[in-house]
C-alpha positions in Angstrom: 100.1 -12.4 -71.8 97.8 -9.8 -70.4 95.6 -12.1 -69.3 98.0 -14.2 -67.5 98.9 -11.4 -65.4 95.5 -10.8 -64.9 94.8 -14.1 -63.7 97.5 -14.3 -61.4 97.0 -10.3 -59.9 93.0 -11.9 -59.2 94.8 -14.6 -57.4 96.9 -12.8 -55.1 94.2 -10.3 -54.5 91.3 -13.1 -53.5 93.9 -14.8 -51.3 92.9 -12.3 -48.3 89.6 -11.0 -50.0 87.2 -13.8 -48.4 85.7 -13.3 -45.1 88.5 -15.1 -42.5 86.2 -15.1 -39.2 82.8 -16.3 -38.7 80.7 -15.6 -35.6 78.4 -18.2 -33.5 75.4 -16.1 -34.2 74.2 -13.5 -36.6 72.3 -11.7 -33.3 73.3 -11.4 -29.4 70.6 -11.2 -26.9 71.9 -9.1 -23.9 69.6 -10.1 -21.4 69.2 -7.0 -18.1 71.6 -8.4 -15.0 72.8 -11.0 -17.9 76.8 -10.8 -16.0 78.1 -11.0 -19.9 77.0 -12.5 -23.7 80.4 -14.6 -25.0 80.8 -14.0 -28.7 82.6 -17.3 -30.4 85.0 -15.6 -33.8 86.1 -18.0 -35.4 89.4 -18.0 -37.7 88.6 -20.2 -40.9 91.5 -19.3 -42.6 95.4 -20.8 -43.6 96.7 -17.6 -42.3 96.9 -15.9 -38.6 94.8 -12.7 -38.5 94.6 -10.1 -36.1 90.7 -8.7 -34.6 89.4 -5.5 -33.1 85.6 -5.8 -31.7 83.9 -2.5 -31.0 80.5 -1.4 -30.3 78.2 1.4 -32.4 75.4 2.6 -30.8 72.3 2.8 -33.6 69.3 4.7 -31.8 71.5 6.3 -28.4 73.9 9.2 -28.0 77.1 7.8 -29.7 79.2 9.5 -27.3 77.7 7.6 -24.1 79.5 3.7 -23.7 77.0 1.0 -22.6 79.1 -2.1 -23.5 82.7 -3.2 -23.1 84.3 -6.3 -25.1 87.1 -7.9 -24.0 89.9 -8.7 -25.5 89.4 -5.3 -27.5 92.0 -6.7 -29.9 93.3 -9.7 -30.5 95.4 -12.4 -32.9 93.6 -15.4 -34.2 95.8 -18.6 -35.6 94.5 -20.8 -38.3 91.8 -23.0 -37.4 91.4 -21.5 -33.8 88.9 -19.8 -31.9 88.5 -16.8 -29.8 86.0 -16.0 -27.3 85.0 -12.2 -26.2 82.9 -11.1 -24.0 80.3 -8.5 -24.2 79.9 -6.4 -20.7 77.1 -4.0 -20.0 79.3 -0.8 -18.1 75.9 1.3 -18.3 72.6 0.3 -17.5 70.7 3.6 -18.2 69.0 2.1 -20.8 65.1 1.9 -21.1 63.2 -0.5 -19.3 60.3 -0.4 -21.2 61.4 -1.2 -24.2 64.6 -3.4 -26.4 67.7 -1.1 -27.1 69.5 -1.9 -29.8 73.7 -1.8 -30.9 75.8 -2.9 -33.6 78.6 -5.3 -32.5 81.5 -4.9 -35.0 83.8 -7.9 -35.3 87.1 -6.1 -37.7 89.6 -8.4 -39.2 93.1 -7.4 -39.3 94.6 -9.4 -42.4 98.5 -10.3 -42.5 100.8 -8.3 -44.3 100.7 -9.6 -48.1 103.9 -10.8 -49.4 105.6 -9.3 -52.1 106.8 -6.5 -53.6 103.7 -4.1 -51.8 101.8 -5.1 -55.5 98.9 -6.9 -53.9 96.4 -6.2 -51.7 94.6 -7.7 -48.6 90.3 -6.6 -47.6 89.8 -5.8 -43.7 86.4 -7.3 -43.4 83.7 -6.0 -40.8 81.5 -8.3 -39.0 78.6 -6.3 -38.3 75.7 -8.0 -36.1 72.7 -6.7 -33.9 73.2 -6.7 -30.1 69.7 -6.0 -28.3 69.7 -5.4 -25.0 66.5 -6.8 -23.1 65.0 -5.5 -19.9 64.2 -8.2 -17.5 60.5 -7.2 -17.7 60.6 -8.4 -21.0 62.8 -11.8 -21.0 59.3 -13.9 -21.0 57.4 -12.3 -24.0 59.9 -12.4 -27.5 58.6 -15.3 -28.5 55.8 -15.1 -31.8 55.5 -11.1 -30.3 55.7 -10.7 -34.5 52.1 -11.6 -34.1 51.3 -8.3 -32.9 52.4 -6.5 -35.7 49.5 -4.4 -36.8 48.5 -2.7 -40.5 47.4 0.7 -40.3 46.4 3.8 -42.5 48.4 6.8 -42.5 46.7 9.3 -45.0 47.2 7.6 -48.6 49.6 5.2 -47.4 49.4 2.1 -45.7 51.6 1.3 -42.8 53.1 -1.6 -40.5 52.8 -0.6 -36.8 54.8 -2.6 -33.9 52.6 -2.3 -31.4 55.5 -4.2 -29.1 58.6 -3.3 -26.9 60.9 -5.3 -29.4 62.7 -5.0 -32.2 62.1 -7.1 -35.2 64.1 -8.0 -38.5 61.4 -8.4 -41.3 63.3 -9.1 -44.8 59.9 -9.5 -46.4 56.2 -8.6 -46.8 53.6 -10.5 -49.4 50.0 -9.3 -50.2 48.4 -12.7 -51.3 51.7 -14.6 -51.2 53.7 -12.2 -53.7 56.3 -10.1 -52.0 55.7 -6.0 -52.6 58.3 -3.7 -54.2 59.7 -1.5 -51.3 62.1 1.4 -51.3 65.7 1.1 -49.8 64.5 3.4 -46.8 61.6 1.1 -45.9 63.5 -2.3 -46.3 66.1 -0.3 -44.2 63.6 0.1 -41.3 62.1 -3.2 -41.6 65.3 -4.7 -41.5 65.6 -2.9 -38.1 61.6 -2.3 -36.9 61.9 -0.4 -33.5 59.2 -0.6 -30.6 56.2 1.6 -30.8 56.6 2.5 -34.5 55.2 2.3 -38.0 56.8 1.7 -41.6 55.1 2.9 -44.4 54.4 0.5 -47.4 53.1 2.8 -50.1 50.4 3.4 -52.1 50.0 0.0 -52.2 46.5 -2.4 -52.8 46.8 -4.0 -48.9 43.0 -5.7 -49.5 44.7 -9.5 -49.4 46.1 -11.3 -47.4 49.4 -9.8 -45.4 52.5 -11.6 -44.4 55.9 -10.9 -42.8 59.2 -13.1 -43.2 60.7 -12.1 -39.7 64.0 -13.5 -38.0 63.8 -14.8 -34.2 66.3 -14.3 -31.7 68.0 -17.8 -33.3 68.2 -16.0 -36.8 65.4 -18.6 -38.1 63.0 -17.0 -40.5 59.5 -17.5 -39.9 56.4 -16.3 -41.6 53.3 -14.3 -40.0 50.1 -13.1 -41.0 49.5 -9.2 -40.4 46.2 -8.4 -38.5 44.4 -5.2 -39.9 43.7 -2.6 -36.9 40.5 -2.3 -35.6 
């Protein structure tokens, strides 16, 4: 009997627990005098759901706006599609370099049913919005190329010698991937312009490659040149 109920209470509770929206991209480029980026959410659920899209800043002040979305919130039937639209209110944003944001997507799941036993998941969206200056529309492409290994005491080091920001999710010595700590898979997974990540104490005499995702989220791997 116990695991009847059990079964059923699972049921009810995975009815809302799956992700309800997907998004047209797992990035946003924002290029400089770009009027607006259009965000596609799409509701893949039997059920209407309600959205809120906000905007974290990752690397700025997080009490100064730089981008608006519109509709803020919205409701989302089955099966349908909403569009927002991404507009950059504040332009005091380097020119020399990518800025970076997290674009939230929130779902707002319907009331459940019931006697108030069950429960519904509000799932985040969470993506990267990178803003581009116009100086640097032309040069993204393969600019994972110039990602440099360097020494740093004991340690050995990746340095981004670029303006850009890159999203590395692994790094091989002679084709096997290396063991790294949560802080430096954090970083990699967000490499800024103009900095280094650390690799460890780490044999780096082999062969170096990086698994990095392009503007179209498509992984692709490059070799790591050795600094002169």
């Amino acid at each position: 009997m116990n695991k009847f109920i059990s079964i059923i209470a699972l049921c009810v509770f995975s009815s809302y627990a799956n992700a309800a929206f997907t998004l047209n991209s797992t990035r946003y480029i924002y290029n400089e005098g770009q009027q607006s980026v259009s965000v596609n959410i799409h509701n893949e659920s039997e059920h209407k759901y309600g959205g809120q899209v906000w905007i974290d800043n990752i690397d700025k002040n997080g009490e100064v706006v730089f981008f608006s979305p519109s509709p803020m919130v919205f409701k989302l039937n089955p099966k349908q599609k909403q569009i927002v639209r991404i507009v950059n209110i504040n332009d005091n944003l380097p020119k020399d370099r990518e800025s970076i944001f997290w674009l939230n997507v929130q779902e707002i799941p319907p009331a459940p049913k019931g006697d108030g036993g069950s429960l519904s998941l509000a799932i985040n969206n969470r993506v990267k919005l990178i803003y581009r200056p116009i100086a640097l529309k032309n040069g993204r492409d393969e600019a994972e190329n110039n990602i440099k290994l360097i020494n740093s005491g004991t340690d050995s080091c990746l340095e981004n010698t670029t303006p850009y920001y890159f999203a590395i999710s692994d790094v091989k010595i002679n084709g096997k991937s290396i063991d790294l700590n949560s802080d430096a898979k954090n970083k990699m997974g967000v490499f800024s312009p103009f900095s280094k990540v650390c690799l460890g104490n780490v044999n780096t005499s082999g062969n170096i490659t990086v698994t990095a995702f392009n503007d179209y989220g498509v992984a692709t791997s490059y070799t790591v040149q050795r600094s002169k």
